[in-house]
ZATI-457176 format. One record per residue (C-alpha): residue number from 1; residue in one letter; z, y, x negated. Coordinates in nm, 3 decimals. Example, Ala and Ser with C-alpha at 12.3 -4.5 7.8 and 13.67 -1.06 7.14 Angstrom:
# ZATI-457176
<node num="1" residuo="A" Z="0.780" Y="-0.450" X="-1.230"/>
<node num="2" residuo="S" Z="0.714" Y="-0.106" X="-1.367"/>
# end
This chain:
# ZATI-457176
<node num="1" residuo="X" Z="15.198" Y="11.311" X="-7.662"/>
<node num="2" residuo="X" Z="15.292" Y="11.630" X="-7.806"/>
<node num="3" residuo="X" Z="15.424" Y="11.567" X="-8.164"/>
<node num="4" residuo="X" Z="15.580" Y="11.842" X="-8.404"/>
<node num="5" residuo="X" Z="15.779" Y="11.923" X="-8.712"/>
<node num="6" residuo="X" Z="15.961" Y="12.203" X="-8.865"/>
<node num="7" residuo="X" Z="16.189" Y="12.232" X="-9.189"/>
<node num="8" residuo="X" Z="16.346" Y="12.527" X="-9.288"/>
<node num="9" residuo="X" Z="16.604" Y="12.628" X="-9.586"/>
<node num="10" residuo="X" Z="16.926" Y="12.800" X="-9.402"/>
<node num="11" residuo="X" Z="17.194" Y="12.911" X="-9.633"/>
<node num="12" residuo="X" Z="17.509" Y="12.738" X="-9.512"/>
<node num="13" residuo="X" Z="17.626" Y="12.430" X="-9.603"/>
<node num="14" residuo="X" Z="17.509" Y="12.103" X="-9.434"/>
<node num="15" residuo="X" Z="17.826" Y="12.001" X="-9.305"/>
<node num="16" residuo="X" Z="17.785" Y="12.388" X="-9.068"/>
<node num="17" residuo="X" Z="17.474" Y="12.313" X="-9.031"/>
<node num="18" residuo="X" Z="17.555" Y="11.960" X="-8.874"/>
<node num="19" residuo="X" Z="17.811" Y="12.040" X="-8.643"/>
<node num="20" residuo="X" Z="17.646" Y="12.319" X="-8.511"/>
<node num="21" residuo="X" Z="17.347" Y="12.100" X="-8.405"/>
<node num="22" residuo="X" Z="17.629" Y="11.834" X="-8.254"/>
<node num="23" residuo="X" Z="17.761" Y="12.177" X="-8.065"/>
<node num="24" residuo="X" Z="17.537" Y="12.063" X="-7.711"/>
<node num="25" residuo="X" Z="17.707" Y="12.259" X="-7.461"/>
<node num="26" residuo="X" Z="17.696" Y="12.576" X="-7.667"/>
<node num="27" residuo="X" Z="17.307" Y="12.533" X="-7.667"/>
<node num="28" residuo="X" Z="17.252" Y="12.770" X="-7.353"/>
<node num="29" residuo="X" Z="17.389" Y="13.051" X="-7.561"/>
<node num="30" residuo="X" Z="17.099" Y="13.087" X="-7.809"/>
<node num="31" residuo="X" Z="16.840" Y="12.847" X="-7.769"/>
<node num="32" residuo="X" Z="16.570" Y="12.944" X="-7.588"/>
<node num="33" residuo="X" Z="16.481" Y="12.845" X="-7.254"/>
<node num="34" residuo="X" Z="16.819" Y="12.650" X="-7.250"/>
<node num="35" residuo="X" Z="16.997" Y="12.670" X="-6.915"/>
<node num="36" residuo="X" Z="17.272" Y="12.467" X="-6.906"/>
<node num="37" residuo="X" Z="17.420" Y="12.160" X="-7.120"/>
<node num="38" residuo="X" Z="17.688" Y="11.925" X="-7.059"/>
<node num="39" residuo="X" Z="17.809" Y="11.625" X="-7.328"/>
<node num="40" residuo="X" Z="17.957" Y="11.344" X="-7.124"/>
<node num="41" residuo="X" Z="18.056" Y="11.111" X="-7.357"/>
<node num="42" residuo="X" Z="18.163" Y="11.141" X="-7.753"/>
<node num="43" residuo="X" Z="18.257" Y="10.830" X="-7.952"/>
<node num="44" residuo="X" Z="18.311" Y="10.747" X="-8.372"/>
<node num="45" residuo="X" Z="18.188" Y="10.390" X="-8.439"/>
<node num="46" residuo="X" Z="18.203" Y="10.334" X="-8.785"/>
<node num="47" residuo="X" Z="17.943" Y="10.569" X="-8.948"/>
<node num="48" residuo="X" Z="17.795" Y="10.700" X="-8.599"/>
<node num="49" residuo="X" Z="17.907" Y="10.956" X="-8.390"/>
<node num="50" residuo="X" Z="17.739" Y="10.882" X="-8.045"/>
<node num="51" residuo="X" Z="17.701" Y="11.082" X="-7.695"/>
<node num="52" residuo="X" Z="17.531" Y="11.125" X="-7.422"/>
<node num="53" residuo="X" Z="17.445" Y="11.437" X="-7.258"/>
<node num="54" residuo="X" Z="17.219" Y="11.655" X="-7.047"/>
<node num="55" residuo="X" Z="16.982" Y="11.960" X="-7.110"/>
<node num="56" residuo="X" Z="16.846" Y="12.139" X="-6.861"/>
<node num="57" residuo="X" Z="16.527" Y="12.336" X="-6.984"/>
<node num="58" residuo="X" Z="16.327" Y="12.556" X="-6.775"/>
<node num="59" residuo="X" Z="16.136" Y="12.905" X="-6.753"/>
<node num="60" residuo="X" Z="16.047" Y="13.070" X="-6.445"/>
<node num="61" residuo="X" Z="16.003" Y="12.866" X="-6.144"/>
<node num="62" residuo="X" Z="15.973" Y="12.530" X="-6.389"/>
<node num="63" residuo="X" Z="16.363" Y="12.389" X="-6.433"/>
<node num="64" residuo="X" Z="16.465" Y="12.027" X="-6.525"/>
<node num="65" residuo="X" Z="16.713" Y="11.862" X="-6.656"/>
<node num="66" residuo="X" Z="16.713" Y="11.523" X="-6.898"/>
<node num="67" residuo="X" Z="16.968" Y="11.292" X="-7.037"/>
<node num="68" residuo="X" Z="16.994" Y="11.202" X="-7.374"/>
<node num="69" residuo="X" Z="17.128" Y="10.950" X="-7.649"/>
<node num="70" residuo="X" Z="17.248" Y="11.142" X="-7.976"/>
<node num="71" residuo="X" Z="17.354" Y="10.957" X="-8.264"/>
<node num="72" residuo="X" Z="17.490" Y="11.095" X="-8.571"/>
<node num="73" residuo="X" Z="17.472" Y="10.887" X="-8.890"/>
<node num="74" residuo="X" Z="17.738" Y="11.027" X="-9.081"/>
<node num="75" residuo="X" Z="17.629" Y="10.841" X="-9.431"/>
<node num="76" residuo="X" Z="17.242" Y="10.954" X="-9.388"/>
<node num="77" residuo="X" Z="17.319" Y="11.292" X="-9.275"/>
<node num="78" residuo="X" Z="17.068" Y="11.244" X="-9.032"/>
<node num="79" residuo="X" Z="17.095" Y="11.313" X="-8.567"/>
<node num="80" residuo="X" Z="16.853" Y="11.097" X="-8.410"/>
<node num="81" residuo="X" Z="16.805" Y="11.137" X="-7.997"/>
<node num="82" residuo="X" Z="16.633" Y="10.942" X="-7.752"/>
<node num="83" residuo="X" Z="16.598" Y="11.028" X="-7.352"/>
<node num="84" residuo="X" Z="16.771" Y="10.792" X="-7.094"/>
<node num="85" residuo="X" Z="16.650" Y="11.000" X="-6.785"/>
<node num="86" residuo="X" Z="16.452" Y="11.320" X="-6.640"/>
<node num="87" residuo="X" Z="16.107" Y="11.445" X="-6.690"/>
<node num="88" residuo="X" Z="16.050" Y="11.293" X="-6.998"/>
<node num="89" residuo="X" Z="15.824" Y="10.959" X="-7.029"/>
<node num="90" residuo="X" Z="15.942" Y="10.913" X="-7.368"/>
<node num="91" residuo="X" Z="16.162" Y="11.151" X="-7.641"/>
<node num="92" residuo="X" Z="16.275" Y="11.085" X="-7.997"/>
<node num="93" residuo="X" Z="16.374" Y="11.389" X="-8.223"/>
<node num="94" residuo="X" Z="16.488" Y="11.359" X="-8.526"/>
<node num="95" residuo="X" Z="16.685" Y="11.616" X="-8.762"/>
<node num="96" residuo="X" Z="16.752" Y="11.560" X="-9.113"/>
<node num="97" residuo="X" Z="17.005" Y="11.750" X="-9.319"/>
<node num="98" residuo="X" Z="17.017" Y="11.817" X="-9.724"/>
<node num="99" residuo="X" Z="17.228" Y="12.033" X="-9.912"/>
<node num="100" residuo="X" Z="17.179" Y="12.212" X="-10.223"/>
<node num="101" residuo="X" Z="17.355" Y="12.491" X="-10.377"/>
<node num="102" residuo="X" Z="17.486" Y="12.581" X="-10.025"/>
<node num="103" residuo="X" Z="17.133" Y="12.610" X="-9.874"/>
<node num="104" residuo="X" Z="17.040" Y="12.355" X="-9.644"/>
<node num="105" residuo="X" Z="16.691" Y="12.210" X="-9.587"/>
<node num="106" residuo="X" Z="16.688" Y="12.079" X="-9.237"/>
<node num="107" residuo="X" Z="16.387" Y="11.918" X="-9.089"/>
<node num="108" residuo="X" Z="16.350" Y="11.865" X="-8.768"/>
<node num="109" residuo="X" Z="16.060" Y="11.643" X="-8.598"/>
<node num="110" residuo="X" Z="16.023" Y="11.605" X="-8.210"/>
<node num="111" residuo="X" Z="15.755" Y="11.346" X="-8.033"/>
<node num="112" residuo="X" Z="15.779" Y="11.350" X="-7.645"/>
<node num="113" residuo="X" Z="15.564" Y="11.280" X="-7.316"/>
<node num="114" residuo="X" Z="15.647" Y="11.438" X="-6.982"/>
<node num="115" residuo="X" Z="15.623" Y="11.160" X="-6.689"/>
<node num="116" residuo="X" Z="15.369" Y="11.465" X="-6.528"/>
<node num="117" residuo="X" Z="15.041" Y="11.417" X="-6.677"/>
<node num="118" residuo="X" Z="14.918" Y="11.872" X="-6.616"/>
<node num="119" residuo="X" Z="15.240" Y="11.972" X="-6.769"/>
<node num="120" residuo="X" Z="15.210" Y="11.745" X="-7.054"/>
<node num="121" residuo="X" Z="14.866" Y="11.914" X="-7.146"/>
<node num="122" residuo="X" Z="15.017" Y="12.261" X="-7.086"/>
<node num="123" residuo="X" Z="15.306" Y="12.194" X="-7.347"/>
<node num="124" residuo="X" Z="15.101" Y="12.047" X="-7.577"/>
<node num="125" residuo="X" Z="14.911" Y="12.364" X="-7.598"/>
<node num="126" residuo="X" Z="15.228" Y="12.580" X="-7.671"/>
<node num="127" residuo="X" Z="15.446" Y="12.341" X="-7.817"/>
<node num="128" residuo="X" Z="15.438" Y="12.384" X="-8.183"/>
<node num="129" residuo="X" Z="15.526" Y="12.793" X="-8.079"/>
<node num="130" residuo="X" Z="15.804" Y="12.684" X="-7.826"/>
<node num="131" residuo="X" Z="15.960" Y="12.426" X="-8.133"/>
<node num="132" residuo="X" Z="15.906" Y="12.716" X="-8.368"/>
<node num="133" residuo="X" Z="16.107" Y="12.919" X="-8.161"/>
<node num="134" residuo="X" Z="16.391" Y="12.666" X="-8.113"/>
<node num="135" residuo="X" Z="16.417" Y="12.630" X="-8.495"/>
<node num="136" residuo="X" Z="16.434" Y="13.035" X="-8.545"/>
<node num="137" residuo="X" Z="16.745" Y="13.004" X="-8.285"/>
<node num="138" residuo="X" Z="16.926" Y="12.799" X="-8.504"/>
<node num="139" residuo="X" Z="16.873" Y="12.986" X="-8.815"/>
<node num="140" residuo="X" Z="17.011" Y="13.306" X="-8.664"/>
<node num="141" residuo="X" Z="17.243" Y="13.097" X="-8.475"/>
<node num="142" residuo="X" Z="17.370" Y="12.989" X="-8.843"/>
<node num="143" residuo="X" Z="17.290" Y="13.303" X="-8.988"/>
<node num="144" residuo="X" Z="17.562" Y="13.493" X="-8.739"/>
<node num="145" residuo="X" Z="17.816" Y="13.218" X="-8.759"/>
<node num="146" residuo="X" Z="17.864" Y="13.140" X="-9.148"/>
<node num="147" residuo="X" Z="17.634" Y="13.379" X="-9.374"/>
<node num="148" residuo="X" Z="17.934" Y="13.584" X="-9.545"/>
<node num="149" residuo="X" Z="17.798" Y="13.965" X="-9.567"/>
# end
């Protein structure tokens, strides 16, 4: 199963940080290889904010589209998603958020299997580039939206 991490210090402050992350259907706007995104359901219960939506991921002639289960622990500053449907044999990703001196370290680790055996060995191949990718979205995502010049 591919398997990665990433952390990186962005200078904004966590609670930014956070809600951008939580921001799913403005994902096809700046992360890469992000087509499409749709939240379908967004409810508080207690400390967790929990919905479910879709990605759809693709490049070229490969497209798909997978469901997922977000939850955000409010107390543990911390978004943990699983997949209920799609490609995916198994997901969990797993971002952690900590703030100091209005620089956040966020770490963000990603295990997954595709249900198709070939493309599961091609993306474990590029997957650590693809994730680094993803994560250099976000900072300039960040960067653009709260970095004061």
């Amino acid at each position: 199963m591919p398997k990665a991490s990433v952390k990186r210090l962005i200078e904004c402050k966590k609670e930014q940080l956070i809600e951008l992350v939580l921001d799913i259907e403005k994902y096809p706007i700046f992360v890469p290889f992000c087509l499409g995104a749709k939240v379908y359901e967004k409810k508080n219960q207690g400390d967790l904010l929990l919905m479910i939506a879709d990605l759809t991921i693709g490049k070229g002639p490969f497209k798909d589209t997978y469901k997922s289960d977000v939850k955000f622990n409010k107390k543990e500053d911390s978004i943990f998603v699983t997949n209920l449907d799609g490609p995916l044999k198994h997901l969990e990703n797993k971002w952690h958020f900590k703030e100091v001196n209005k620089i956040t370290e966020v770490s963000f680790e990603v295990d997954f299997e595709l249900k198709n055996d070939f493309l599961n060995i091609v993306m474990t191949k590029s997957f650590k580039f693809g994730l680094d990718k993803i994560a250099d979205a976000f900072q300039k995502r960040a960067n653009e939206l709260f970095r004061k010049t």
